[in-house]
N, C-alpha and C positions, 0 to 999 in steps of 0.2 A: 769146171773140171778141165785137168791137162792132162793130152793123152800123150806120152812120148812114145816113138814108134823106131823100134831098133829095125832096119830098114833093110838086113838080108837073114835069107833061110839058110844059108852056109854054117855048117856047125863049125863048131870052136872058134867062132869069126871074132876079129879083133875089133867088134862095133859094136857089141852087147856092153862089155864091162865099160866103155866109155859112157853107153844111155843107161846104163846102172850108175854112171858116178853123175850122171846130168841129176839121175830122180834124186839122189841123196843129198844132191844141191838144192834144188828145187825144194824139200822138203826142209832143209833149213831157213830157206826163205821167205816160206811163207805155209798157211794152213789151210789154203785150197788144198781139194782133192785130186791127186795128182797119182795115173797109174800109166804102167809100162806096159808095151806091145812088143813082144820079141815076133818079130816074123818067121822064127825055127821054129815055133809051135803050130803055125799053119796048119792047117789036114793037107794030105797030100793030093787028095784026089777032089778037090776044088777047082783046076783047069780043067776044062772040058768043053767041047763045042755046045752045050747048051746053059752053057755059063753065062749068056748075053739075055737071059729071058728073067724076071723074077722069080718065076717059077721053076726054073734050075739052077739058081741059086743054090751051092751048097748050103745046108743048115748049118751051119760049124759057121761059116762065113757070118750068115745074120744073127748067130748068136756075139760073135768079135763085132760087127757092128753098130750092136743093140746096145752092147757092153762100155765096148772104148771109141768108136766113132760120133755115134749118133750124139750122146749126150754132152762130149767135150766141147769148151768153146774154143779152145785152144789144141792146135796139134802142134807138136815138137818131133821135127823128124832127122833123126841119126842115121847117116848109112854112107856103105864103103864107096870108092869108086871102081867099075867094075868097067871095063874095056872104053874107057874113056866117057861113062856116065854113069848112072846112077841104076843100082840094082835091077834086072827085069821080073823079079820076083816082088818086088816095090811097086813096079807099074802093073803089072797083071794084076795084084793085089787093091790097085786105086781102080784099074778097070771095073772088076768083080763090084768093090762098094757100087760105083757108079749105075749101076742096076736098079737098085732097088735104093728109094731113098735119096735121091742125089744130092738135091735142095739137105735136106736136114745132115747129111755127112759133110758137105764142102761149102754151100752158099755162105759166105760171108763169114768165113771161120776167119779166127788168126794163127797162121801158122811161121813156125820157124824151121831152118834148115843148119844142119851142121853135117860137114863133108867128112869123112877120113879118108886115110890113104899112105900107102909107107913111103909114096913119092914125096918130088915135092908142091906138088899146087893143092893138095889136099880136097880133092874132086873137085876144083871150080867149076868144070865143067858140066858134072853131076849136077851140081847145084844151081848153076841157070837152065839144064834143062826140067829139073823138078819145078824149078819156079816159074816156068813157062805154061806146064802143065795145071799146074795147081793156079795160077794168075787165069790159062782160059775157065777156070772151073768157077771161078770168081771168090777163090778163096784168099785173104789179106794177108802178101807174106812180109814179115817183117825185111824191112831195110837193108838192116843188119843181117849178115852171115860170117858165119863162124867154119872158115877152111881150116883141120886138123892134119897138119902133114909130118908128115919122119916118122909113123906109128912107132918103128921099130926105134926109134931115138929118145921119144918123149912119155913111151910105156915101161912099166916094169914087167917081168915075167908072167903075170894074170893078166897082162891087160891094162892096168890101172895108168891114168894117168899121172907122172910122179914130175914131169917138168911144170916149176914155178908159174914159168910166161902164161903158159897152157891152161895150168890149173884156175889161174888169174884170169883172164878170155875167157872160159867155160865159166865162171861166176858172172862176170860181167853179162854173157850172154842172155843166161839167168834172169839176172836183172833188168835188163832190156827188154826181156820177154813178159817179165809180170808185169812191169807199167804201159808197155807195147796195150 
C-alpha cells in the first residue's frame, strides 16, 4: 500500500488538489492500493501534553495510523512551505505517530517528498528538513525530489496542475516512486 499524505491542515490550501492529482497518477500507473491522508481532516484536539504517552494518544490518531500508516509500505508526502520549512502540523503529526508503534509506522519504509510553494525554490528547504527527520527515523527516502514552485503560475483556479513541464515531473516522480 501507498499512503499519500497532503502534509497541511490549512483549509482551502493549494497542496490538497496537487496530492489529489499525485493519487490519480498513481492510480493510472499501477493497481497497488493506494490512499490519500489530507491532514485538514485531523481531530483537533489531538495536541496535548499527554500526547507523548501511548496511553494519550488520541483514538482518532491510532485509528489514522492503523488505517494509512501502519500498513503502507510506501509514504508519498506532499506539503507547502511554511516559514522557510515544512508544515508544523506535519511534524507534530509524525511526533504523535512516533508514540505508539514507531518501528511498524517509519522503520524501513520508502518514502517520497514533493515541496510546493508559490516562490521560487519550491520548499527545498522543507524538503531536506523532512528528509533529515524521516532519515533519523530510519525511514528510506527516495533520491529523487520533486520541488513544485510558481503554484500560482503552473495551477489553474482549483488548484490543478495545468503546466506541461510540471505535469511531466509529477508522472515521472510517480514512476520513480513505484520502482523505487
Amino acid at each position: 500500500m501507498i499512503t499519500i499524505i497532503s502534509g497541511t491542515n490549512r483549509r482551502n490550501n493549494k497542496t490538497y488538489p496537487i496530492a489529489k492529482q499525485f493519487y490519480e497518477i498513481f492510480h493510472q500507473k499501477t493497481v497497488e492500493n493506494i490512499e490519500l491522508l489530507n491532514l485538514v481532516d485531523l481531530p483537533l484536539d489531538f495536541i496535548h501534553a499527554g500526547m507523548y504517552k501511548s496511553e494519550g494518544q488520541n483514538k482518532a490518531i491510532k485509528k489514522i495510523q492503523d488505517a494509512y500508516m501502519i500498513p503502507a509500505d510506501k509514504l508519498f508526502f506532499v506539503f507547502p512551505e511554511y516559514n522557510g520549512s515544512f508544515p508544523g502540523i506535519l511534524k507534530i503529526f509524525i511526533d504523535a505517530l512516533s508514540i505508539r508503534e514507531y518501528k511498524a509506522t517509519f522503520k524501513h519504509k520508502k518514502a517520497a517528498l514533493v515541496g510546493t510553494a508559490t516562490g521560487r525554490a519550491g520548499n527545498l528547504r522543507g524538503i531536506d528538513h523532512l528528509r533529515g527527520s524521516l532519515t533519523h527515523m530510519n525511514t528510506i527516502v527516495l533520491p529523487g525530489i520533486l520541488p513544485i514552485s510558481n503554484l500560482d503560475k503552473v495551477t489553474d483556479s482549483e488548484g490543478i496542475v495545468n503546466d506541461q513541464g510540471t505535469k511531466d515531473a509529477m508522472t515521472k516522480m510517480v514512476e520513480d516512486f513505484l520502482a523505487f
